[in-house]
Each structure stands twice: as C-alpha cells, then as structure tokens.
MIMAR-385133 format. One record per residue: x, y, z of N, C-alpha, C in turn. Coordinates in steps of 0.05 Angstrom, whole numbers, plus 32768, in hexadecimal, padded with zeros to 4 digits. Example, Ala and Ser with C-alpha at 12.3 -4.5 7.8 and 13.67 -1.06 7.14 Angstrom:
<nodes>
81087F8E809C80F67FA6809C81087FBE809C
81017FD3808E81117FEB808F81028001809D
</nodes>
This chain:
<nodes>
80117FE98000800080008000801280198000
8010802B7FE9802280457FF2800D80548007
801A80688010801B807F8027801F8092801F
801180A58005801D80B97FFE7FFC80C27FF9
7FE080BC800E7FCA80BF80067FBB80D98015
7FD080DD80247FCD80F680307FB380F98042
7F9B810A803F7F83810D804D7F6E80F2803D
7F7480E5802C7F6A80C980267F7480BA8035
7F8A80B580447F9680A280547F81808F8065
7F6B80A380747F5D809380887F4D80808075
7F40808180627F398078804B7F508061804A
7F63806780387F6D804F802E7F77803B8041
7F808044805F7F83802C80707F6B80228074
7F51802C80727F32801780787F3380098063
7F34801580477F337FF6802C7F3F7FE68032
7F647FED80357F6C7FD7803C7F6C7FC68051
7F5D7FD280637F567FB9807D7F3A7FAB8075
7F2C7FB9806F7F157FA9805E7F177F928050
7F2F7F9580367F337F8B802B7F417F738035
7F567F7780497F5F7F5580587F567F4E806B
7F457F5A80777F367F4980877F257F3D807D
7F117F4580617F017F3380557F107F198048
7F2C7F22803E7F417F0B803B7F437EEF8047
7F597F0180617F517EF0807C7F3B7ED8807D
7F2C7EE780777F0E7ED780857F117EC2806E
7F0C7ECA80517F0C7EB380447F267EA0803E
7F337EA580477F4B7E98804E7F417E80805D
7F477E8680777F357E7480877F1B7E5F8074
7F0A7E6080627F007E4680587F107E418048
7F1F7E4A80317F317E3D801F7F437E2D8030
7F507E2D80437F617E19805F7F487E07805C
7F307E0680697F1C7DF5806D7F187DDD8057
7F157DED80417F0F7DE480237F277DD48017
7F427DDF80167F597DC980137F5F7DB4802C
7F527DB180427F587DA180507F437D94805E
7F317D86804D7F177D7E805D7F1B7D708072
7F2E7D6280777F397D51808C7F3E7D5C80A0
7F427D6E80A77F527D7F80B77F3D7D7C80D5
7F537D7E80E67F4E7D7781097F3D7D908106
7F237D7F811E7F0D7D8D81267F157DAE8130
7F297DAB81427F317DC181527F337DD58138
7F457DD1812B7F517DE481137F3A7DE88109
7F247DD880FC7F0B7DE580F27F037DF38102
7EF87DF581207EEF7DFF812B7EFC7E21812D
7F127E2481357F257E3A81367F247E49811A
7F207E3980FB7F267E4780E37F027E4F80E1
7EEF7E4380EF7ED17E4B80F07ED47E708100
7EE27E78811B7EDF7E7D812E7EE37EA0811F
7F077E8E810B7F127EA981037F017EBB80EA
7EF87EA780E27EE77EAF80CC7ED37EC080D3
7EC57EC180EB7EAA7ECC80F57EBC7EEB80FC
7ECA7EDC81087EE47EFB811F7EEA7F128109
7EF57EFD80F17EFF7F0E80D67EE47F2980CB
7ED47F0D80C37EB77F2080BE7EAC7F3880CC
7EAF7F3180EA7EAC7F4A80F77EBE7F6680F5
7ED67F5880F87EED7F6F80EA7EDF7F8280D0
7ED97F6F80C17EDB7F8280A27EC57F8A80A2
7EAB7F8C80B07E927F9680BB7E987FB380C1
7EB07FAD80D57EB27FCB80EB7EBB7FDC80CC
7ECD7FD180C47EDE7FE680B07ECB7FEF80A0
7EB27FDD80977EA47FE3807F7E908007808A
7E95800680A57E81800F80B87E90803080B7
7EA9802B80B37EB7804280B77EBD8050809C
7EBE803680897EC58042806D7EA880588062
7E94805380677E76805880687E7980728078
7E87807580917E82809080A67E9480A7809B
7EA9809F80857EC380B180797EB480B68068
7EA980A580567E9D80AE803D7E8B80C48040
7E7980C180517E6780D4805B7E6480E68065
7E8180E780707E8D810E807C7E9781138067
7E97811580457EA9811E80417ECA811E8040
7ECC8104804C7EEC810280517EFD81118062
7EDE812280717EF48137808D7EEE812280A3
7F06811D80AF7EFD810380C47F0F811480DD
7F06811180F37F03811D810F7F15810B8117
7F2E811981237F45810B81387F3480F58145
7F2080F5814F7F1580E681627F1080CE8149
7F0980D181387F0780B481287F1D80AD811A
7F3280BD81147F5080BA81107F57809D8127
7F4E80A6813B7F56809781517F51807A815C
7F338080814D7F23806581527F2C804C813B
7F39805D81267F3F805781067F5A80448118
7F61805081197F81804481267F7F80338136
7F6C802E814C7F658020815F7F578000814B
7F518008813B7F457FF881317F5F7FE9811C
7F6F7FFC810C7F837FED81017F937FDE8119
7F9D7FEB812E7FA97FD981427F977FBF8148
7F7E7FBD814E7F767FA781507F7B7F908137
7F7D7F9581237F7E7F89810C7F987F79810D
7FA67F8B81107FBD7F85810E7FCD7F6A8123
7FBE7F7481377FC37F5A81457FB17F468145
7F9D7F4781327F857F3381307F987F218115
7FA47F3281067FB07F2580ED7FCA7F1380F9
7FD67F1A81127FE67F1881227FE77EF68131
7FCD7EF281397FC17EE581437FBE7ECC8129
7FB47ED081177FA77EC580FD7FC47EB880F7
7FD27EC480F07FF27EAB80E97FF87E9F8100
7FFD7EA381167FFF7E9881307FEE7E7E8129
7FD67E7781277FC97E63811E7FD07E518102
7FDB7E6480EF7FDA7E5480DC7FF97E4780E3
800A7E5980E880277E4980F680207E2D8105
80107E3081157FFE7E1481217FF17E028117
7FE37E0B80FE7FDC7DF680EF7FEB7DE480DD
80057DFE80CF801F7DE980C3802D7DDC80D1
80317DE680EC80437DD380F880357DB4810C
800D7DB4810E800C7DA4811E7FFB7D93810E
7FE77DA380F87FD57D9780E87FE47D7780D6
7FDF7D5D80D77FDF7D4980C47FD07D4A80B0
7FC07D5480B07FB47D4D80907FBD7D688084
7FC07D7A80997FCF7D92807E7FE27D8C8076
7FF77D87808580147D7A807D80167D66806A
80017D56806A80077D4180537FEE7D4E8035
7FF37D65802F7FE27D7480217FFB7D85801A
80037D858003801B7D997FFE80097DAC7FE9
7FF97DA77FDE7FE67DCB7FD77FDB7DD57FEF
7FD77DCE80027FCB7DDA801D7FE57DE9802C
7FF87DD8802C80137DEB8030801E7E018023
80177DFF8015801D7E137FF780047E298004
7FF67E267FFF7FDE7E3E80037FDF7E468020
7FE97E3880377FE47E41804C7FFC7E588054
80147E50803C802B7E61804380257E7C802C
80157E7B801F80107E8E800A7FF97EA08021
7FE57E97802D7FC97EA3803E7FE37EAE8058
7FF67E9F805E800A7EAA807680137EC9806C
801F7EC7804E802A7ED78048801D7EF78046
7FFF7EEF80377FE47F0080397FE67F1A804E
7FE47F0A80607FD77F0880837FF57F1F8086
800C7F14808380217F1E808D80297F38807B
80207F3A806180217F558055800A7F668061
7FFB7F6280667FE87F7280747FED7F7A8099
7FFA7F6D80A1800E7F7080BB80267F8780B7
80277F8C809D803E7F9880A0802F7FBD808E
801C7FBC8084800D7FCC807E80057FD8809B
7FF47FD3809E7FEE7FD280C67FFF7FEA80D8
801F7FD380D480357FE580DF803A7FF880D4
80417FFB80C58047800B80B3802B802580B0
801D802A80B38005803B80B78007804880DE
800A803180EB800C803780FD801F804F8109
8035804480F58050804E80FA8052806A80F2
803B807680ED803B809480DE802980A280E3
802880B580F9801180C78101800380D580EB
7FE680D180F77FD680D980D97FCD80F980ED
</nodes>
C-alpha cells in the first residue's frame, strides 16, 4: 500500500483492512475445503476465525460508510477510533498465523496434503503482508 494519500489516508487504511479481513475470513474455508480431514479442533478454531474475521470487516465497512459521509473531514476522535481499530486488526491478523503456524506444524492430514501446504504458506504470507501494512500505518501519525 503506498502512503502518499494524504487526507485520503483514513480511507485507504479502512479499504485495505476491509479488504483482508474479508480475505482472512475466506481463507479460513479454503484451509477447510483443501483439508476435509482435518482435526475437529482445527475446524472448529478455522469456524471461530471466520465469524471473528467477519465481524472485523463489518466494523470497517461501518467506518468506510461514516468517512464517506462526512465528506472525508474525519474528527481526531475517529482518527483515533480508526487506529484503535487498525491496532486491533493487526493483532487479530497476529493471532491468525499464530494458528496457522499450528496447523503446519501439528495438523496430519495437512501435512500429508502438499497443495494445502502450499496454500497455507501463501494465506500465511497474505495475513503477514497485511501485518506489515498495519505497522507501517501505525508507524505514522495521521
């Protein structure tokens, strides 16, 4: 994502959190879908993130909707909430490889699935460019 969006900024960090958290989420069934086998627990947890995800990209859709509608003049106080909300993300996406690290290293039927390995380190990679978007936004007083 460049950073050169100036008073669009609050804007373009909500698309792009919109946009991977709706990711995210479908991430989570494509895992499901290449690994029908897969331990109950892990379904259960890739069910959990999916709902968690959805709610994420809810809030953003909620905010992308509140910018649009001022005009694009957005009030320190929702600057703030904006941020509060990318920090949450950020460690929600945080959280999200933390799991999938657990799934490559404990899951058997993923492991013996080398396109499920393949995609789970490609959905890692996803997850982890958007971790670094995150910081990187964070990292720069708006």
């Amino acid at each position: 994502m460049q950073f050169h969006y100036a008073e669009k900024m609050p804007l373009r960090i909500l698309d792009e959190g919109e946009f991977w958290k709706r990711q995210e989420s479908e991430h989570t069934d494509v895992i499901r879908a290449l690994v029908p086998n897969l331990e109950p627990a892990f379904v259960a947890a890739l069910k959990g993130w999916e709902q968690a995800f959805a709610q994420t990209d809810a809030i953003y859709t909620r905010y992308i909707e509140l910018v649009v509608r001022s005009g694009h003049v957005v009030s320190p106080a929702i600057i703030e909430q904006i941020n509060r909300l990318v920090e949450f993300s950020l460690q929600q996406s945080n959280q999200f490889v933390q799991l999938l690290d657990q799934l490559g290293m404990e899951s058997v039927p993923l492991k013996n699935n080398p396109t499920a390995i393949t995609v789970l380190n490609h959905i890692r990679r996803e997850s982890e460019y958007f971790i670094g978007i995150a910081q990187e936004y964070l990292s720069k007083p708006c």
